[in-house]
mmCIF entry with sequence, helices, sheets and N, C-alpha, C, O atoms, coordinates in Angstrom:
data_MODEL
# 
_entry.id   MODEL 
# 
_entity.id                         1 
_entity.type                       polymer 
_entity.pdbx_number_of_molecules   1 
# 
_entity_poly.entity_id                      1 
_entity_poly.type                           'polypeptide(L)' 
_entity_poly.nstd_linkage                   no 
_entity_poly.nstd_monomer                   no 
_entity_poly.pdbx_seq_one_letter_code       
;(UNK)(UNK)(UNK)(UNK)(UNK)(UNK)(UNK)(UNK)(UNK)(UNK)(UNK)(UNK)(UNK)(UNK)(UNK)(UNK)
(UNK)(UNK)(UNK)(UNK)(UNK)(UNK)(UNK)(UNK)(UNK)(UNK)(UNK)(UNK)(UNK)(UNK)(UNK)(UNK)
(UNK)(UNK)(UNK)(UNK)(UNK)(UNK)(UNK)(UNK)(UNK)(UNK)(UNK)(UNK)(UNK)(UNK)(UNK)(UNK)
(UNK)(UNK)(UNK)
;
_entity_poly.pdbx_seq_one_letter_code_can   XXXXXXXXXXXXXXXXXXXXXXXXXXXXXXXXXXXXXXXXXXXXXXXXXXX 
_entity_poly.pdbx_strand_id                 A 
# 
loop_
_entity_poly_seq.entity_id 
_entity_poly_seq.num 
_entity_poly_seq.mon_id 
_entity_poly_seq.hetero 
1 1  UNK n 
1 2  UNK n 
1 3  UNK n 
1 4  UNK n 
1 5  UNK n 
1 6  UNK n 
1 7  UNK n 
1 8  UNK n 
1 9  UNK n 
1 10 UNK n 
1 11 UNK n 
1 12 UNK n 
1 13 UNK n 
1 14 UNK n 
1 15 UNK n 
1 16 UNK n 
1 17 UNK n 
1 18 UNK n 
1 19 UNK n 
1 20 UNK n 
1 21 UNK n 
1 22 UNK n 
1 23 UNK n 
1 24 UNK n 
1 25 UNK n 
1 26 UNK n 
1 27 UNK n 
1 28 UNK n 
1 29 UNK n 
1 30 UNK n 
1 31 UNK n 
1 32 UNK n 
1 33 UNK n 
1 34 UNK n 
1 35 UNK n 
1 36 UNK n 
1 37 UNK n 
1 38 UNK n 
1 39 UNK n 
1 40 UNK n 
1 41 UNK n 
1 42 UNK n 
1 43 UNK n 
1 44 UNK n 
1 45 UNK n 
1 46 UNK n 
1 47 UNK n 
1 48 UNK n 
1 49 UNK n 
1 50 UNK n 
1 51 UNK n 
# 
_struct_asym.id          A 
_struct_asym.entity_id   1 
# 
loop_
_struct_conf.conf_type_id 
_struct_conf.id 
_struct_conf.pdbx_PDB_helix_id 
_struct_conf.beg_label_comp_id 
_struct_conf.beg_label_asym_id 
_struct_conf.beg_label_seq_id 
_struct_conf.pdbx_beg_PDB_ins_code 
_struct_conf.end_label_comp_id 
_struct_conf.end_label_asym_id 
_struct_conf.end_label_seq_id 
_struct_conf.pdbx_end_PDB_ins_code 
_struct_conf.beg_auth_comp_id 
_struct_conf.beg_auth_asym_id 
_struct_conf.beg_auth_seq_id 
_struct_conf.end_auth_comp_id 
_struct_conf.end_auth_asym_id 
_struct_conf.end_auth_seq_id 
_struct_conf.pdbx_PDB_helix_class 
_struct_conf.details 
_struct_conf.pdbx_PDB_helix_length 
HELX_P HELX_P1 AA1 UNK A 2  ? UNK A 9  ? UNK A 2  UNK A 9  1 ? 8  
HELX_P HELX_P2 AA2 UNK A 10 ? UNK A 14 ? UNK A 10 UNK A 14 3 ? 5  
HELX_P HELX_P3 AA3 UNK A 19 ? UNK A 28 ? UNK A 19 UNK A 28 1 ? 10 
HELX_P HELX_P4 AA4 UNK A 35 ? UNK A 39 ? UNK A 35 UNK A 39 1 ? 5  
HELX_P HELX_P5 AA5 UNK A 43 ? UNK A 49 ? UNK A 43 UNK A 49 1 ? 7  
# 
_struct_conf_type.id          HELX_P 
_struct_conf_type.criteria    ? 
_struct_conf_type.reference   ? 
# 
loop_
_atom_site.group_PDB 
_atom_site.id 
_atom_site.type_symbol 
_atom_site.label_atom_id 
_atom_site.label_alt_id 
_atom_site.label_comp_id 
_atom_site.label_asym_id 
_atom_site.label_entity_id 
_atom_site.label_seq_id 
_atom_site.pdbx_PDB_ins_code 
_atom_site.Cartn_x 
_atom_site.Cartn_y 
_atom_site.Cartn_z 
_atom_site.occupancy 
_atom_site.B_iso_or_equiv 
_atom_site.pdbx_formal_charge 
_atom_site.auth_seq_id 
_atom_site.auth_comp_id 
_atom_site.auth_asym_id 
_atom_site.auth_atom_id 
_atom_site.pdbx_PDB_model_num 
ATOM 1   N N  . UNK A 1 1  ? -155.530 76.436  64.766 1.00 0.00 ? 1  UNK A N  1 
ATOM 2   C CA . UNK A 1 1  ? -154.346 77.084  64.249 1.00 0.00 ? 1  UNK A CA 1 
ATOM 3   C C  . UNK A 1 1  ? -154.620 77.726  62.891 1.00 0.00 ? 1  UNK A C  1 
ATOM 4   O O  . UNK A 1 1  ? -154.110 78.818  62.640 1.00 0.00 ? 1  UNK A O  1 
ATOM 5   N N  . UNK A 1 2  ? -155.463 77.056  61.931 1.00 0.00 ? 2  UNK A N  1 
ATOM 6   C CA . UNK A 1 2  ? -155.407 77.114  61.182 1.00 0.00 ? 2  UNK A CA 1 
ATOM 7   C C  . UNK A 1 2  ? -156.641 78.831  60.870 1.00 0.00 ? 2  UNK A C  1 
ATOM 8   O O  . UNK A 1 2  ? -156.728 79.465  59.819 1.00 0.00 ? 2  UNK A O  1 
ATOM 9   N N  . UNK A 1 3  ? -157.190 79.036  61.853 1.00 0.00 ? 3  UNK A N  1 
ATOM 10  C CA . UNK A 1 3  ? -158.311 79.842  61.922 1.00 0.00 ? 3  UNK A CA 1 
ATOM 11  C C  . UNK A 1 3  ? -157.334 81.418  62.327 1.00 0.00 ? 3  UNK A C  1 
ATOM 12  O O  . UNK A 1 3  ? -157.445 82.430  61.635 1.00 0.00 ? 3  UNK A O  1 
ATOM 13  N N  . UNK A 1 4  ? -156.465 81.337  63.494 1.00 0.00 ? 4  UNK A N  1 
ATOM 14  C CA . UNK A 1 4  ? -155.336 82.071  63.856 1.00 0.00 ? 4  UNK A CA 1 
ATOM 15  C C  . UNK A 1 4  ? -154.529 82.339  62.446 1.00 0.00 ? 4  UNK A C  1 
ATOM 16  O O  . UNK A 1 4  ? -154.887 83.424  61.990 1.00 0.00 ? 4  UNK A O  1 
ATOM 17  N N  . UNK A 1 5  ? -153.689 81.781  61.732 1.00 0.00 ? 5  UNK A N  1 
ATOM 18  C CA . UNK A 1 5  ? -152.944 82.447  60.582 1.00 0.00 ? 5  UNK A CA 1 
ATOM 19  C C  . UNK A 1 5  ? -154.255 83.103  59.806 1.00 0.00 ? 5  UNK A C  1 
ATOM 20  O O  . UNK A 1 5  ? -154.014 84.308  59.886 1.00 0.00 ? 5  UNK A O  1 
ATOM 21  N N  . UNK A 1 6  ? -155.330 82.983  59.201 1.00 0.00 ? 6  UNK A N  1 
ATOM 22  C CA . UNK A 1 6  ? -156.294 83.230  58.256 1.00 0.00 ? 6  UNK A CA 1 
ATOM 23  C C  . UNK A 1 6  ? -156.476 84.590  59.037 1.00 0.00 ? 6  UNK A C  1 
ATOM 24  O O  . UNK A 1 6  ? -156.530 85.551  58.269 1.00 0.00 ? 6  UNK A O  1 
ATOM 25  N N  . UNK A 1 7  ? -156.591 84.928  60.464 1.00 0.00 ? 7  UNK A N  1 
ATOM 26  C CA . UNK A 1 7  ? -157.042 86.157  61.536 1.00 0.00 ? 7  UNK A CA 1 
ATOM 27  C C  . UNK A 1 7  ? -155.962 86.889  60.987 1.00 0.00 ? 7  UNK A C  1 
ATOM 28  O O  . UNK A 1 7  ? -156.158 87.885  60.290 1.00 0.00 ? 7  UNK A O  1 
ATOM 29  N N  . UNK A 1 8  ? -154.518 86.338  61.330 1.00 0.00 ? 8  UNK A N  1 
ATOM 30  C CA . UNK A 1 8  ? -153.614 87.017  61.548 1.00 0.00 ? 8  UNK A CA 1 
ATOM 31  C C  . UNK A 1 8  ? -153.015 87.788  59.475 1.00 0.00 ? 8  UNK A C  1 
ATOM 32  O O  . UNK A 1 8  ? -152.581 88.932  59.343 1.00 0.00 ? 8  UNK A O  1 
ATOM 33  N N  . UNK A 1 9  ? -153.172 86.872  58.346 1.00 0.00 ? 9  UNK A N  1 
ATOM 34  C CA . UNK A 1 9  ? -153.087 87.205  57.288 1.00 0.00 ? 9  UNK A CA 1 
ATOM 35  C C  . UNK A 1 9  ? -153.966 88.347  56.879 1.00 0.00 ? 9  UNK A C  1 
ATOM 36  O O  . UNK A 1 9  ? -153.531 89.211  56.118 1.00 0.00 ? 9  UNK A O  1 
ATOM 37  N N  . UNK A 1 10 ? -155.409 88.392  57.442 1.00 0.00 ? 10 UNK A N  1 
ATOM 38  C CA . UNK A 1 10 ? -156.082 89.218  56.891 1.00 0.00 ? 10 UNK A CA 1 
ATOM 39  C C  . UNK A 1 10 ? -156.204 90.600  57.457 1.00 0.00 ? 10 UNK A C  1 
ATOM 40  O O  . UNK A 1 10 ? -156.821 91.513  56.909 1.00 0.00 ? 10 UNK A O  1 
ATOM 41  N N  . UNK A 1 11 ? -155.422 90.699  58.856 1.00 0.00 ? 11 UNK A N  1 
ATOM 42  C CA . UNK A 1 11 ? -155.088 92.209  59.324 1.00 0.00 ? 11 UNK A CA 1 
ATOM 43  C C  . UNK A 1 11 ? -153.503 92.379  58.756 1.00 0.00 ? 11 UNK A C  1 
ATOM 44  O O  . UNK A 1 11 ? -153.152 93.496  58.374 1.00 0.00 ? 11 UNK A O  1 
ATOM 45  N N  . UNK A 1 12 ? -152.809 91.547  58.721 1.00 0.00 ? 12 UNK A N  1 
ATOM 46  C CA . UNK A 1 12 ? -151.370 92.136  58.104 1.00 0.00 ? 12 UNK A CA 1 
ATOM 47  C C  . UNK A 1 12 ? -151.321 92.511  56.254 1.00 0.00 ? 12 UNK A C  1 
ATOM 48  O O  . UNK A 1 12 ? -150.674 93.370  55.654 1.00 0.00 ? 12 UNK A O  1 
ATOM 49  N N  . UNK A 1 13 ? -152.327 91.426  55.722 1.00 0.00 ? 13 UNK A N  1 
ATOM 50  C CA . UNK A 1 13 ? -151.471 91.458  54.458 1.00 0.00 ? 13 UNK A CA 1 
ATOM 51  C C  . UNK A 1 13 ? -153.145 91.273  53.322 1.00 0.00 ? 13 UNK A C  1 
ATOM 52  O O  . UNK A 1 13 ? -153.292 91.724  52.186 1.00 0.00 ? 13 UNK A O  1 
ATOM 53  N N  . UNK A 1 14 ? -153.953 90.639  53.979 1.00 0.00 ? 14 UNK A N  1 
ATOM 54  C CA . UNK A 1 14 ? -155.358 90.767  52.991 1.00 0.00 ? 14 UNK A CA 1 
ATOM 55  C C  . UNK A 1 14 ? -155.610 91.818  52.714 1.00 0.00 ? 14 UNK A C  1 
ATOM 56  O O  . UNK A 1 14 ? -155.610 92.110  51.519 1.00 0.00 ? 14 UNK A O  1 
ATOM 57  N N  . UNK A 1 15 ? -155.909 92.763  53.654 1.00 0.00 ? 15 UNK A N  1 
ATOM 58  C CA . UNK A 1 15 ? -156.671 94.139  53.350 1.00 0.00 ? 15 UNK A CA 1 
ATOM 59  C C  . UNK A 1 15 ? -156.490 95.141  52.910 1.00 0.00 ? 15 UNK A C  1 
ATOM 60  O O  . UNK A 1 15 ? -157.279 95.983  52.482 1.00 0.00 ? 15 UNK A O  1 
ATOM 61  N N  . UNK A 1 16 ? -154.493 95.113  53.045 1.00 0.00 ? 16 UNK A N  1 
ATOM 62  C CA . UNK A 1 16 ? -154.101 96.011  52.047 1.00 0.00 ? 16 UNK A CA 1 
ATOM 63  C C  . UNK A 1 16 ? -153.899 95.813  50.652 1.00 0.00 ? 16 UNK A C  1 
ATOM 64  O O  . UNK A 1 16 ? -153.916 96.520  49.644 1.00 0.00 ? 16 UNK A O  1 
ATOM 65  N N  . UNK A 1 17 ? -153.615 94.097  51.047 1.00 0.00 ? 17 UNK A N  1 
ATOM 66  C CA . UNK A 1 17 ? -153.964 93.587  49.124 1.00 0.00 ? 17 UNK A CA 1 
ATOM 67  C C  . UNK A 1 17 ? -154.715 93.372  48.355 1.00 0.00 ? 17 UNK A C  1 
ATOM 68  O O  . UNK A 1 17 ? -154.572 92.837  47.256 1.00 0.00 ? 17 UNK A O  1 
ATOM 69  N N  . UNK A 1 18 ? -156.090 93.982  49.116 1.00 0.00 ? 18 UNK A N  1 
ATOM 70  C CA . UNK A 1 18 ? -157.188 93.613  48.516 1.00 0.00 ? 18 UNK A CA 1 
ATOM 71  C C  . UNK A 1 18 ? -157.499 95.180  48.242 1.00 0.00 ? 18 UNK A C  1 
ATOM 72  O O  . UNK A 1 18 ? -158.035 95.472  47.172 1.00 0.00 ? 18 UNK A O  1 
ATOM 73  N N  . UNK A 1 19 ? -157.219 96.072  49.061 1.00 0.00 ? 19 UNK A N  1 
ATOM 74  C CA . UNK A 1 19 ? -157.626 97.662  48.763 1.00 0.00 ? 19 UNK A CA 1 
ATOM 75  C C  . UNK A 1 19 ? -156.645 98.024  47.377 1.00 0.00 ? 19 UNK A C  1 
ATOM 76  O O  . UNK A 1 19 ? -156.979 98.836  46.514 1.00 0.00 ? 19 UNK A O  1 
ATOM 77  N N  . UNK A 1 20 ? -155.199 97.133  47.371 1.00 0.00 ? 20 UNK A N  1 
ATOM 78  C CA . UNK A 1 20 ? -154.219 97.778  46.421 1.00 0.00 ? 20 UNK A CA 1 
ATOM 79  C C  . UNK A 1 20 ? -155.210 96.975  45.014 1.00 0.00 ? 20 UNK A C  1 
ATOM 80  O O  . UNK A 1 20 ? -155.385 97.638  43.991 1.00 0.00 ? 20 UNK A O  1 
ATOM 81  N N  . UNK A 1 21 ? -155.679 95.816  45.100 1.00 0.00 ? 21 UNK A N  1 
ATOM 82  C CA . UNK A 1 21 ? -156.090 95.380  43.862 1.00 0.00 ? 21 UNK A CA 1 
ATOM 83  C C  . UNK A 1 21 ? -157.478 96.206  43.258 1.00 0.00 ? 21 UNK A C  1 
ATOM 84  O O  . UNK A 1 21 ? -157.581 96.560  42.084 1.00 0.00 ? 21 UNK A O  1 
ATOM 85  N N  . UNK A 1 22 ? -158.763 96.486  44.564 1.00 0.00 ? 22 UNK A N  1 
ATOM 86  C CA . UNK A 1 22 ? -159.814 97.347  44.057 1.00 0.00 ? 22 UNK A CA 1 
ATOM 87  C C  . UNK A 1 22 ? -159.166 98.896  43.420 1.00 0.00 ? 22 UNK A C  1 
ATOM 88  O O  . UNK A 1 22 ? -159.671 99.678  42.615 1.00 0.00 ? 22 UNK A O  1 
ATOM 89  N N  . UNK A 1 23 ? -158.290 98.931  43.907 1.00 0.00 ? 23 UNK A N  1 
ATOM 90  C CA . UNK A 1 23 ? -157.638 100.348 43.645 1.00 0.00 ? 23 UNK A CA 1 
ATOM 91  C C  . UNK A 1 23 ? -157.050 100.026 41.878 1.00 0.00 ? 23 UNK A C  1 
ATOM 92  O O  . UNK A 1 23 ? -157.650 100.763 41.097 1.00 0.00 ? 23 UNK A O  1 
ATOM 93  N N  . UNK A 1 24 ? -156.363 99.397  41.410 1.00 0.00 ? 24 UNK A N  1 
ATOM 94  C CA . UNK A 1 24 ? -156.117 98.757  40.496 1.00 0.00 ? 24 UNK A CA 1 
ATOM 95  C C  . UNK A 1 24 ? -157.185 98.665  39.259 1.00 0.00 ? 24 UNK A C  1 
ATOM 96  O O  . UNK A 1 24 ? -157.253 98.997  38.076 1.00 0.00 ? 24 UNK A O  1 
ATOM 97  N N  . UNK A 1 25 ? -157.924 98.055  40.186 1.00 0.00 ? 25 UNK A N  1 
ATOM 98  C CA . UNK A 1 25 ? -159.102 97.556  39.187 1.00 0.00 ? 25 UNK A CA 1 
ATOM 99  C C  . UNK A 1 25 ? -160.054 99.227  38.524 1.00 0.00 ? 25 UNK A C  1 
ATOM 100 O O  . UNK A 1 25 ? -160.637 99.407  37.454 1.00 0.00 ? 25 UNK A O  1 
ATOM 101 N N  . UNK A 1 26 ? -159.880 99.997  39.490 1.00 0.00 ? 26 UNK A N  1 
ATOM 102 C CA . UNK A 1 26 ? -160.550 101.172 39.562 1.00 0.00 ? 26 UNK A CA 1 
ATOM 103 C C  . UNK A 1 26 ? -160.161 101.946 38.267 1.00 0.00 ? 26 UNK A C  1 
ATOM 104 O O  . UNK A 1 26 ? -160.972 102.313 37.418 1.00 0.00 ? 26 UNK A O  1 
ATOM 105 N N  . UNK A 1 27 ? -158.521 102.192 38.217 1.00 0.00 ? 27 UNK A N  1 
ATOM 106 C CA . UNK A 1 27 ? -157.949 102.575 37.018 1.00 0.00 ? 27 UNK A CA 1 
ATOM 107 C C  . UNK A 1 27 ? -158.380 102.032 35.857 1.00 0.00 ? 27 UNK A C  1 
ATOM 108 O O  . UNK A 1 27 ? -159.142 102.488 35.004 1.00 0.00 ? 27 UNK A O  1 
ATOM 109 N N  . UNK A 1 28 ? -157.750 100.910 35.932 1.00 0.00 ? 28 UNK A N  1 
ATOM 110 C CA . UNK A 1 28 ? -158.145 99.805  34.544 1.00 0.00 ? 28 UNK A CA 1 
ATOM 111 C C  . UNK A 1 28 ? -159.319 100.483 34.219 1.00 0.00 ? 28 UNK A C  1 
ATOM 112 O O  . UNK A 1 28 ? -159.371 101.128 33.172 1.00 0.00 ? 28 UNK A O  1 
ATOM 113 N N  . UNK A 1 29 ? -160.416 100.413 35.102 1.00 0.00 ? 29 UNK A N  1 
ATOM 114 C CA . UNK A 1 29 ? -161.814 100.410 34.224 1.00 0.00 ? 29 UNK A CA 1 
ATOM 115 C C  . UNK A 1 29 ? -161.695 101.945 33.763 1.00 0.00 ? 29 UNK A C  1 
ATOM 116 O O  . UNK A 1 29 ? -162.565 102.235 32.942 1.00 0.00 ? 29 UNK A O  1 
ATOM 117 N N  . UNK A 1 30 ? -160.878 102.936 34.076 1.00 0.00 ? 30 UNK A N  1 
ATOM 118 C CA . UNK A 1 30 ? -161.055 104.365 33.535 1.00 0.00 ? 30 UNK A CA 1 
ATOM 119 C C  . UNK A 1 30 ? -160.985 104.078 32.200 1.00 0.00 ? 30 UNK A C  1 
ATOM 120 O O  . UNK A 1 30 ? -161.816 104.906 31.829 1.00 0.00 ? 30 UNK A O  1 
ATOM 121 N N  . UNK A 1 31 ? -160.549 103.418 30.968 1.00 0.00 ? 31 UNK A N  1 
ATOM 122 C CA . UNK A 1 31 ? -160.177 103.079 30.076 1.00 0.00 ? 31 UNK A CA 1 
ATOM 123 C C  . UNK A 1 31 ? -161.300 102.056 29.139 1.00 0.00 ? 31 UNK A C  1 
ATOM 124 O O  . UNK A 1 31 ? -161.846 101.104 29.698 1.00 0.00 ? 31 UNK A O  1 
ATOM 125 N N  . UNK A 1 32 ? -161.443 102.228 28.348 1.00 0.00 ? 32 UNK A N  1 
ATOM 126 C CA . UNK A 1 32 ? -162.228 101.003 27.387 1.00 0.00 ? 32 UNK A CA 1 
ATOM 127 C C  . UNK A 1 32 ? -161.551 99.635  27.528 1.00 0.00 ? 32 UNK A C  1 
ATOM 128 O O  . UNK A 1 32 ? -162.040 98.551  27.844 1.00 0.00 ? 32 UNK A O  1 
ATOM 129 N N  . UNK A 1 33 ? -159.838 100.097 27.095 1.00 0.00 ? 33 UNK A N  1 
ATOM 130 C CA . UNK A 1 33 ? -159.417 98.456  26.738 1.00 0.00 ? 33 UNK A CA 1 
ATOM 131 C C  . UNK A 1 33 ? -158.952 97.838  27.920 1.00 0.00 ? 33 UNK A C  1 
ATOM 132 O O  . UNK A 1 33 ? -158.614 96.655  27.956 1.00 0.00 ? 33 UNK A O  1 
ATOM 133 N N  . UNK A 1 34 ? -158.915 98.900  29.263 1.00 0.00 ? 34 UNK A N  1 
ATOM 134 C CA . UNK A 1 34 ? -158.507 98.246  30.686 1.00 0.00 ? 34 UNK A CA 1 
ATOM 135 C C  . UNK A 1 34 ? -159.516 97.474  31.409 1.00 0.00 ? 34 UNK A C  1 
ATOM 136 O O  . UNK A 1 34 ? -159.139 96.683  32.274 1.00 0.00 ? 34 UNK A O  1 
ATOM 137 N N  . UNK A 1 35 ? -161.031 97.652  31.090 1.00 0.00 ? 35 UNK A N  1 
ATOM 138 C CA . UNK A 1 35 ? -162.038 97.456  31.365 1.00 0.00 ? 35 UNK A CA 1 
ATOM 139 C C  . UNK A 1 35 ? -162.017 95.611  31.916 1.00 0.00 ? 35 UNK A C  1 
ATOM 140 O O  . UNK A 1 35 ? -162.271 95.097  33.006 1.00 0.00 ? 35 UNK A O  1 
ATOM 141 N N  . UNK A 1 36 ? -161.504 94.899  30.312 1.00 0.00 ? 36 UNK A N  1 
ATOM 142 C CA . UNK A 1 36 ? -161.549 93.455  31.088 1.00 0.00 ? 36 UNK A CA 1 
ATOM 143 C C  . UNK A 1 36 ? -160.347 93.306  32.195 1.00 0.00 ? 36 UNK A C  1 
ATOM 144 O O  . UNK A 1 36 ? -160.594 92.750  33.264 1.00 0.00 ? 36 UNK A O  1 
ATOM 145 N N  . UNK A 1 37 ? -159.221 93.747  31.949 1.00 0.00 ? 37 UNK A N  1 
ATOM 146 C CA . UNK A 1 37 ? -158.615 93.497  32.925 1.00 0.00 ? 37 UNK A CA 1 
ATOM 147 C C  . UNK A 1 37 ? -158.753 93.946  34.075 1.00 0.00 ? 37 UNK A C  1 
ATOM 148 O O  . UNK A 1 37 ? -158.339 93.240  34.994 1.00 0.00 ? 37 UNK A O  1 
ATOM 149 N N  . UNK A 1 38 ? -159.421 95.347  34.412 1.00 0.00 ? 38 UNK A N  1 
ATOM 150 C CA . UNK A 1 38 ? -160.223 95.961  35.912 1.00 0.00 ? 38 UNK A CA 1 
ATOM 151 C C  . UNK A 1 38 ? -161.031 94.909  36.333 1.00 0.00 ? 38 UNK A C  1 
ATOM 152 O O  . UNK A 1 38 ? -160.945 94.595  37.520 1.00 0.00 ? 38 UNK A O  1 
ATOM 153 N N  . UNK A 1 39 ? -161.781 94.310  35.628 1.00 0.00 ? 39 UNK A N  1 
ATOM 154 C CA . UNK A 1 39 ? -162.940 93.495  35.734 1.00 0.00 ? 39 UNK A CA 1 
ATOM 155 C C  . UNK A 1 39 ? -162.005 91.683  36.342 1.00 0.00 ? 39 UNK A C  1 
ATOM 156 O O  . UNK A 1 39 ? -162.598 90.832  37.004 1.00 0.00 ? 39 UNK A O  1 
ATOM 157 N N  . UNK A 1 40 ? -161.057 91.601  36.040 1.00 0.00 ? 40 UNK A N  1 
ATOM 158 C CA . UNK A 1 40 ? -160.213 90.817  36.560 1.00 0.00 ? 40 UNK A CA 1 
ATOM 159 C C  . UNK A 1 40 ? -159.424 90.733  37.445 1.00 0.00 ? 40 UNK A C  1 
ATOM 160 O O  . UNK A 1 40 ? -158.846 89.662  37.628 1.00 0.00 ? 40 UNK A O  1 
ATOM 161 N N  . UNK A 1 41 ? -159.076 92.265  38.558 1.00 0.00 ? 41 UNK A N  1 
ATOM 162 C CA . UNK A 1 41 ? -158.604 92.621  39.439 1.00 0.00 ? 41 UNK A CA 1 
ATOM 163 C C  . UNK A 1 41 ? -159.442 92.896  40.808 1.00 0.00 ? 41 UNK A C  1 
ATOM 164 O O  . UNK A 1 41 ? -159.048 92.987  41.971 1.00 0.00 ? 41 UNK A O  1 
ATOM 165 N N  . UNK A 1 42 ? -160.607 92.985  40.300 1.00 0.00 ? 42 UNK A N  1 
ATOM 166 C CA . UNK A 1 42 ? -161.524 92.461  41.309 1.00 0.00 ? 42 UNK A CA 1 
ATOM 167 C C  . UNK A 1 42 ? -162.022 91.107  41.592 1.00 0.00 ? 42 UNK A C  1 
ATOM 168 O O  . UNK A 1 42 ? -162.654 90.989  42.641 1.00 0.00 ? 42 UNK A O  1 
ATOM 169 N N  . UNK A 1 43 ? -161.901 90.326  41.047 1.00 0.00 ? 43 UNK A N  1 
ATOM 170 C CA . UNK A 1 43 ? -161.693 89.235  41.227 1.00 0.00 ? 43 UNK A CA 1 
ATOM 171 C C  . UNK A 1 43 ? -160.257 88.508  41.963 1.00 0.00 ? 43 UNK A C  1 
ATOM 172 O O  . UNK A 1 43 ? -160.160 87.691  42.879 1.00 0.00 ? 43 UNK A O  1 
ATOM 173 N N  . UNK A 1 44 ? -159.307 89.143  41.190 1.00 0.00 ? 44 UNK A N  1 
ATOM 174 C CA . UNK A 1 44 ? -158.645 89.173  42.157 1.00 0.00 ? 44 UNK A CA 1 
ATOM 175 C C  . UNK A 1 44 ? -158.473 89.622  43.598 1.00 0.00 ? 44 UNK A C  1 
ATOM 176 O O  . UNK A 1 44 ? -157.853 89.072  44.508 1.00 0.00 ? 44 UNK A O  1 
ATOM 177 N N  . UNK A 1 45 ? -158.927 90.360  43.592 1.00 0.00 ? 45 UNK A N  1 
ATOM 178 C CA . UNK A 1 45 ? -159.238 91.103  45.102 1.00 0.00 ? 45 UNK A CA 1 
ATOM 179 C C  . UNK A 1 45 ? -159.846 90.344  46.194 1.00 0.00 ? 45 UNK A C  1 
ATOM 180 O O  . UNK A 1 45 ? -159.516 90.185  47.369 1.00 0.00 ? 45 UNK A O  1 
ATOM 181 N N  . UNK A 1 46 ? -160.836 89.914  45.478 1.00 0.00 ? 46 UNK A N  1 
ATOM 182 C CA . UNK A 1 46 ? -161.226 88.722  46.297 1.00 0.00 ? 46 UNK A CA 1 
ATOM 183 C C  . UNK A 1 46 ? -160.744 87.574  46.884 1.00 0.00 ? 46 UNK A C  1 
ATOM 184 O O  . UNK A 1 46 ? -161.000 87.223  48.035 1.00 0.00 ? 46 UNK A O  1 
ATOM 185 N N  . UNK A 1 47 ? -160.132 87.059  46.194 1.00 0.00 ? 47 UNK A N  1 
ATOM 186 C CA . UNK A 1 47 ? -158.776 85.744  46.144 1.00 0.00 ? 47 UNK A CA 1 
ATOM 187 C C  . UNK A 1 47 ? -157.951 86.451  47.291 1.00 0.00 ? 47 UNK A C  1 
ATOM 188 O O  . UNK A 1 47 ? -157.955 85.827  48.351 1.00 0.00 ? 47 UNK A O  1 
ATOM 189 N N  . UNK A 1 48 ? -157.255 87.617  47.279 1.00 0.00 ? 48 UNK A N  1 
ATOM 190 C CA . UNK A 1 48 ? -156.597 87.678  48.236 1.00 0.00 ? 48 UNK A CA 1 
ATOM 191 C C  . UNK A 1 48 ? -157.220 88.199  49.618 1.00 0.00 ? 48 UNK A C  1 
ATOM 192 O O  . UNK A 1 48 ? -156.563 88.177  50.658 1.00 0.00 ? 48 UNK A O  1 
ATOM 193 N N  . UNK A 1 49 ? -158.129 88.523  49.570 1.00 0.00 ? 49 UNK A N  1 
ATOM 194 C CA . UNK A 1 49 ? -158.764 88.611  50.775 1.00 0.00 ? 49 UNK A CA 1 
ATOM 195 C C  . UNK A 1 49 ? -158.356 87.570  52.387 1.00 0.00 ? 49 UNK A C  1 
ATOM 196 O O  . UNK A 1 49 ? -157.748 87.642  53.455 1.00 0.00 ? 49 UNK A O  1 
ATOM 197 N N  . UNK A 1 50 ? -159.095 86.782  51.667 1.00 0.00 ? 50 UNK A N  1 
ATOM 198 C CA . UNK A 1 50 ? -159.002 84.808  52.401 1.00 0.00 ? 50 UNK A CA 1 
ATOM 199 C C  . UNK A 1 50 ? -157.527 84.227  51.979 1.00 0.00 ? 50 UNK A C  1 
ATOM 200 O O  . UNK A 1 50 ? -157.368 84.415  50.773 1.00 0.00 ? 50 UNK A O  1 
ATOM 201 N N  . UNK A 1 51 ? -156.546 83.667  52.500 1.00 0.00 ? 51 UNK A N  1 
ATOM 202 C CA . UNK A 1 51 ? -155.790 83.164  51.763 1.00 0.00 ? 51 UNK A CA 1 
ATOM 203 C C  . UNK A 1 51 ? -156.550 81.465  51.235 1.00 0.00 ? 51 UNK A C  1 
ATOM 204 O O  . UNK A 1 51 ? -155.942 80.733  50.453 1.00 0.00 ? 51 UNK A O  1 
# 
């Protein structure tokens, strides 16, 4: 069951929350002082990948 929600989270709701956070992170880093926090949104990105 537990393998089924993780399938089913990561086509409904991981991949777009993980593209909206690299996307995120992308901006930030356009910037000097966004840089650590870009650098923290990919990380985040990751996290939501997997729940």
């Amino acid at each position: 069951m537990n393998i089924l929600g993780n399938i089913i989270w990561l086509l409904f709701g991981g991949i777009l929350g993980t593209i909206a956070w690299l996307i995120a992170g992308l901006v930030l880093c356009l910037t000097i002082i966004g840089i650590p926090f870009g650098i923290q949104c990919f990380k985040i990105a990751q996290l939501v990948l997997w729940p």
